[in-house]
C-alpha positions as CSV (number, residue, x, y, z in Angstrom):
1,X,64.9,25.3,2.3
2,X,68.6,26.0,3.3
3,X,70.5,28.7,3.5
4,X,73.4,28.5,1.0
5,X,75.4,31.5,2.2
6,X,75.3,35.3,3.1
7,X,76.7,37.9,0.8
8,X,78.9,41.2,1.6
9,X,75.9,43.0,-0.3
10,X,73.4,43.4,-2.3
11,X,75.4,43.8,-5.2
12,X,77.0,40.6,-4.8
13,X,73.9,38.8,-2.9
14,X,71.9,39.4,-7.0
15,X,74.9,38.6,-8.7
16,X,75.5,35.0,-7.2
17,X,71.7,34.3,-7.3
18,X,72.0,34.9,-10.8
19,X,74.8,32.9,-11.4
20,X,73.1,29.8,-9.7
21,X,69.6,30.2,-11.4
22,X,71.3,30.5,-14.7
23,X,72.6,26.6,-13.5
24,X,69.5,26.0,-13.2
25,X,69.4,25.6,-9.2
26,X,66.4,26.9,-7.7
27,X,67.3,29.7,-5.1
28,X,65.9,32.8,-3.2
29,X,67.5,36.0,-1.9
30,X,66.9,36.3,1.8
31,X,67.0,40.2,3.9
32,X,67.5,42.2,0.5
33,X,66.2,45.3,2.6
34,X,67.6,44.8,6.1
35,X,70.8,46.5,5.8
36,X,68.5,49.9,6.9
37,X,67.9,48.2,10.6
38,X,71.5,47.8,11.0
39,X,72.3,48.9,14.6
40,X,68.3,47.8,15.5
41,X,69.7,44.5,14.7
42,X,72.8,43.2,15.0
43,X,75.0,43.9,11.6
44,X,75.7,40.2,10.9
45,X,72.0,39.4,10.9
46,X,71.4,41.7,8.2
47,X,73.3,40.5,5.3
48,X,71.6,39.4,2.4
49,X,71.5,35.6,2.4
50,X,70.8,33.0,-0.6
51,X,68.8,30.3,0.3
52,X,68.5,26.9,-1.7
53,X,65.1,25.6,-2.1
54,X,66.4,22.1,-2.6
55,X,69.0,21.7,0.5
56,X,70.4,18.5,-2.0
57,X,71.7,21.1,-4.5
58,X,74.1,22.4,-1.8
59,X,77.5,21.0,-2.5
60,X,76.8,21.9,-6.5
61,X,75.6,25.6,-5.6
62,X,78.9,25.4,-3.7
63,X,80.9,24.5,-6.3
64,X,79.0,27.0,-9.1
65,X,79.9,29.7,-6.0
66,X,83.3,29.3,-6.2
67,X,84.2,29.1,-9.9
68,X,82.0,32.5,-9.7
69,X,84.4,34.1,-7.5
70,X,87.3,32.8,-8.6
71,X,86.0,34.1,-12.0
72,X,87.8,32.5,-15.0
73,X,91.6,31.0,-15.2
74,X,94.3,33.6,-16.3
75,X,94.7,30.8,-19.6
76,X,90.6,30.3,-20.1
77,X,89.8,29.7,-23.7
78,X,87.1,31.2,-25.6
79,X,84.2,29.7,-26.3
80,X,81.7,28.7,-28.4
81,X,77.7,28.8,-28.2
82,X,76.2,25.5,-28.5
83,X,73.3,27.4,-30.4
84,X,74.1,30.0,-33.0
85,X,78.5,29.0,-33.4
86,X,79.3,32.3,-31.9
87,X,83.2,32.8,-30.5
88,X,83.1,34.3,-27.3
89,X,85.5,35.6,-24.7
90,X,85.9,33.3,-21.3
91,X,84.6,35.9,-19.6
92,X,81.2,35.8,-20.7
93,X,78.3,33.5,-19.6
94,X,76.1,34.5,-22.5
95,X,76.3,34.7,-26.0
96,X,75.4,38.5,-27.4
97,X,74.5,36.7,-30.4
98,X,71.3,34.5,-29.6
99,X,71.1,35.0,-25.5
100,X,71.9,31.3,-24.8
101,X,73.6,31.0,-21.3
102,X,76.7,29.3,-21.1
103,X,77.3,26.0,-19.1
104,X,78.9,27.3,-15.9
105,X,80.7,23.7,-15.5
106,X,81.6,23.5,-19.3
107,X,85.4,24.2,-19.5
């Protein structure tokens, strides 16, 4: 296992785990509950962290990270679900219609 990164908070920490298993890469969420020893600990060793459980999916976790942040282009297209047809907003990763997740590296 490798740690991928460390999050601002939990909020965040669940959000990007989510976004890299719906990728289908393999990860865990590291010190979800340390943020109450802050001050025990020191406050940079109690942010949550996501770990990879395959240290070779690193530079495409990084990658997935980044789009994730940089959420989608100010000129992003709709799209549409490789399943059911449905037209959806660039905005969203999966289809209200059927569930089916969109590619997060499909443009």
């Amino acid at each position: 296992m490798k740690r991928l990164t460390r999050a601002p908070n939990l909020i965040i920490a669940h959000h990007w785990l989510n976004v890299l298993r719906t990728a289908g890469v393999p990860c865990e969420l590291h010190n979800r509950y340390l943020n109450g020893a802050m001050g025990e600990i020191p406050a940079d060793q109690c942010a949550p962290e996501i770990w990879l459980v395959d240290e070779r999916d690193e530079t495409l976790a990084q990658r997935i990270l980044e789009r994730a942040q940089k959420g989608p282009d100010a000129n992003a297209r709709p799209w549409i679900c490789k399943h059911c047809g449905e037209w959806l907003e660039p905005q969203f990763t999966v289809c209200w219609q059927c569930q089916t997740e969109r590619d997060p590296l499909d443009d």
